[in-house]
C-alpha positions in Angstrom: 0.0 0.0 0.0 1.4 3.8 -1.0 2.1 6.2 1.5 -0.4 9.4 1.2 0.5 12.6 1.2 0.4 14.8 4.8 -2.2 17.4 4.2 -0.5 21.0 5.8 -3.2 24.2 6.1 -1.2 27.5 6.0 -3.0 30.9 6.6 -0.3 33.8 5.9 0.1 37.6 6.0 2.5 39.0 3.5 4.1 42.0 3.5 6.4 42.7 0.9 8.4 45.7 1.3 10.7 45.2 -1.8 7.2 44.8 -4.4 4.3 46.5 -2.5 2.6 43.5 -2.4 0.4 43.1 0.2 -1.8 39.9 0.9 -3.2 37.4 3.1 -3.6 33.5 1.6 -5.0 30.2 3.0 -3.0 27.5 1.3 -3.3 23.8 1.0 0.0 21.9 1.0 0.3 18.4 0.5 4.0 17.0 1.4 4.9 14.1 -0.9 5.9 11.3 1.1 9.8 11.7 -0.8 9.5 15.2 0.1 11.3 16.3 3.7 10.4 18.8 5.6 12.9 21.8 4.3 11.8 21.9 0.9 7.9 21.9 2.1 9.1 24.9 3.8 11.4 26.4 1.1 8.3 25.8 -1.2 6.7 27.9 1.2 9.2 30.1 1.3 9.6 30.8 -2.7 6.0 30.9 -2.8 6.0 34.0 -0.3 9.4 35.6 -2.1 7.4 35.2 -5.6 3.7 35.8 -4.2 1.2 37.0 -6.9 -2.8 36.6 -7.0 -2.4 33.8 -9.1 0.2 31.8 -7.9 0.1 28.2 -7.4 1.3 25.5 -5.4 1.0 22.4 -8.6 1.7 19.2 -7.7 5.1 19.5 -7.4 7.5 16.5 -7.1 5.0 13.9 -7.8 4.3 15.4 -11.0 7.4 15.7 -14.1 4.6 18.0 -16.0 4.7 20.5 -13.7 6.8 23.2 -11.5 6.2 23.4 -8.1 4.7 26.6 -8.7 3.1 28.5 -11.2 1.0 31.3 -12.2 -1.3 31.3 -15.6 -2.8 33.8 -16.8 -7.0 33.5 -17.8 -6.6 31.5 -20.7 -4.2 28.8 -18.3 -0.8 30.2 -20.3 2.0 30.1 -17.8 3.4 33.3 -16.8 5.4 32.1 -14.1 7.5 28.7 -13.6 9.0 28.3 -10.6 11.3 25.7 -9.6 12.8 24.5 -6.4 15.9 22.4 -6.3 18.5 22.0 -9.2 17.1 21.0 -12.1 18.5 19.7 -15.4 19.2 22.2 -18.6 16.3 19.9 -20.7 14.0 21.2 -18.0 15.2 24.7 -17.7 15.0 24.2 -21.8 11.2 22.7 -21.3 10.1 25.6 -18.6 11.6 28.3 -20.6 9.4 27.5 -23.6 6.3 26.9 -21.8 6.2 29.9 -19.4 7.0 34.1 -19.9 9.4 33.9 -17.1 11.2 31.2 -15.2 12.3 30.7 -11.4 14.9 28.7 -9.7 15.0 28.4 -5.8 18.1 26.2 -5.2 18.5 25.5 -1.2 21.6 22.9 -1.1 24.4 25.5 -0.1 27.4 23.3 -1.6 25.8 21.2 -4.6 23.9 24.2 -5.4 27.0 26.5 -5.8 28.4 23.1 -7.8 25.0 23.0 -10.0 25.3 26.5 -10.8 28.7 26.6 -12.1 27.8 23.6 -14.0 24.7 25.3 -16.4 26.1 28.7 -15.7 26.6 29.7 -19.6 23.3 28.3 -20.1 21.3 29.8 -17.8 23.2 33.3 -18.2 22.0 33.0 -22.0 18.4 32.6 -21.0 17.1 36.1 -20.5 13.8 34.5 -18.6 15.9 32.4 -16.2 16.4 34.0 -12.5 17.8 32.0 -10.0 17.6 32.7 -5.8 19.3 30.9 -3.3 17.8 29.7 -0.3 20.0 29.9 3.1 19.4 26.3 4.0 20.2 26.5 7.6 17.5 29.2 8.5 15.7 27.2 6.1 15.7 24.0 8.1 15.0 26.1 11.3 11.7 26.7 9.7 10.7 23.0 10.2 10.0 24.2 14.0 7.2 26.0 12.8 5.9 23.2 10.8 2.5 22.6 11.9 -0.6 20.8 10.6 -2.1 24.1 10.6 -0.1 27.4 10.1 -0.6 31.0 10.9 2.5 32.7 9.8 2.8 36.5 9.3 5.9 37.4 6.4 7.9 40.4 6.1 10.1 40.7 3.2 12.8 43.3 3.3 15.7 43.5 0.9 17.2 40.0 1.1 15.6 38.8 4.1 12.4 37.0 4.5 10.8 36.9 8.3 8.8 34.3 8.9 7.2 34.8 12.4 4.1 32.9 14.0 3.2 33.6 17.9 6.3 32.2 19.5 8.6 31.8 16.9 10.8 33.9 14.7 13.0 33.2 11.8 15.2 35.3 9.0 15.8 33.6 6.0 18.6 35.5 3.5 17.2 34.7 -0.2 20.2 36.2 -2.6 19.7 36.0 -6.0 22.5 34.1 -8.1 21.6 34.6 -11.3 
């Protein structure tokens, strides 16, 4: 018998300084059972670095169709892909012709630096490609506040994103590489 996804309810208040973007958003999460508990919250996190209206959360890792997130316009076109982890140049290739704009959250401080080097000349050719990088230890400090049902309130300032709920607090430096 398969493992089922854990079901994770997320109510959040964003304020981001850096694009005036100000919003609250009750998300669904579902962790894949490959998934740990860091990149559910650095999904989280790029979700709250790239929040728009329509952004998604897809089905992520259980699904080689899809980015973890996206955002599609009225007619379903993607306007956004975003990926988390370091993916391969056919699917940077495949995201880049699908979607007006491309995202990659890497959050594996040494094989990320490694990965990035690797597809630099590619990715530094592809004017829709950005990539961020995630700090991965305040990123695993996030898994205290990893909950079954989350009320987290998010500044983002600059660089930093602060993730806070009623007895916790954590900074989380997103730089972008690329």
């Amino acid at each position: 018998m398969a493992i089922g996804a854990t079901i994770y309810k997320a109510n959040l208040n964003l304020s981001n300084l850096n694009s005036h973007h100000y919003a609250d958003y009750s998300l669904t999460i579902a962790k894949h059972p490959s998934e740990n508990e860091t990149r559910l919250m650095c999904r989280l996190i790029a979700f709250l670095h790239a929040a728009h209206e329509d952004l998604e959360l897809t089905k992520g890792i259980s699904s080689v169709e899809e980015p973890d997130l996206w955002q599609r316009d009225l007619t379903g076109n993607i306007v956004h892909w975003i990926e988390l982890g370091m993916p391969d140049e056919k699917r940077i290739r495949q995201a880049s012709g699908r979607a007006q704009q491309v995202t990659i959250y890497t959050y594996h401080d040494n094989k990320a630096d490694i990965w990035l080097e690797k597809n630099r000349a590619s990715l530094s050719t592809n004017k829709k490609v950005k990539v961020f990088h995630i700090d991965v230890e305040a990123a695993s400090s996030l898994e205290n506040m990893l909950v079954k049902t989350m009320n987290l309130s998010c500044i983002i300032e600059e660089d930093q994103v602060h993730l806070s709920t009623d007895d916790l607090h954590v900074t989380v430096q997103i730089t972008q590489s690329l």
